[in-house]
Residue, then its C-alpha position, 0 to 999 in steps of 0.5 A: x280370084x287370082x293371087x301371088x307375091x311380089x319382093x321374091x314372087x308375084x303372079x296369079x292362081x286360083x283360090x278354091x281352084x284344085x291344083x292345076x300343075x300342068x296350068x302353072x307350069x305353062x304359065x309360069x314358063x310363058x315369059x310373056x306373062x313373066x313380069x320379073x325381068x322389066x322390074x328387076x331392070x327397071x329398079x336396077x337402072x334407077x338408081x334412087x329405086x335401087x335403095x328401096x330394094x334389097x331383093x330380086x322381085x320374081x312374078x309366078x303363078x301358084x295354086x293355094x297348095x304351092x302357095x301355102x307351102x312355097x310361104x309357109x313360115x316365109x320372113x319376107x314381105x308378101x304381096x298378094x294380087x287377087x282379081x277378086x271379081x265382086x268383093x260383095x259376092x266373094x267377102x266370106x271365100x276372101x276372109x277364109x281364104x285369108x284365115x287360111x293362110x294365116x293358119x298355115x302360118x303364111x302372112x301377108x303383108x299387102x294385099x292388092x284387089x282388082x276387080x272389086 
C-alpha cells in the first residue's frame, strides 16, 4: 500500500514495509516523481482556486515510522493516498494500520484508495 498527505505533504510509502531511508530519499529527490511544483502553479495561477488554499501543498513519500513522527499531533488536514491492492484482502492490515495511527496521535482526514 502506498500513503502519504496532501495540504502540507503527499506521496506514497509502504505499510508494514521496514524503514527504506535510502528508497525515500531517491524517492523524494526524484522531481519526476515530485508533484508539488504543478499543484502549487496550478492553484496560484487560478485565481478562484487560490481562495481554497491557505498552504503550499508538498507531495513526499514516507515509511509509517516517518510518517508517524512527521504527523504526530499535526493540526492540519491530512490526505492520505494508499495503493491498497484488493480492499477484501488487506481490510484488517487497513483498519490496524489506521488504529495505528490514531494511537500515535496522528489523524486523518481523508483518505484516497486506489486499486481497491
Amino acid at each position: 500500500m502506498g500513503w502519504g498527505r496532501g495540504d502540507a505533504r503527499g506521496g506514497g510509502g509502504g505499510i508494514g514495509v521496514p524503514n527504506t531511508y535510502g528508497l525515500l530519499t531517491d524517492l523524494n529527490d526524484d522531481v519526476s516523481l515530485n508533484a508539488s511544483d504543478l499543484l502549487n502553479d496550478y492553484i496560484n495561477d487560478d485565481e478562484v482556486l487560490q481562495q481554497f488554499f491557505n498552504t503550499q501543498l508538498k507531495s513526499n513519500f514516507f515509511d509509517l515510522n516517518n510518517f508517524q513522527t512527521n504527523f504526530c499531533n499535526n493540526s492540519e488536514p491530512i490526505f492520505l493516498s494508499l495503493n491498497i491492492q484488493s480492499l477484501n484482502s488487506k481490510y484488517s492490515e487497513q483498519k490496524n494500520f489506521l488504529r495505528d495511527l490514531n494511537d500515535k496521535n496522528v489523524h486523518v482526514d481523508v483518505i484516497i484508495l486506489q486499486e481497491i
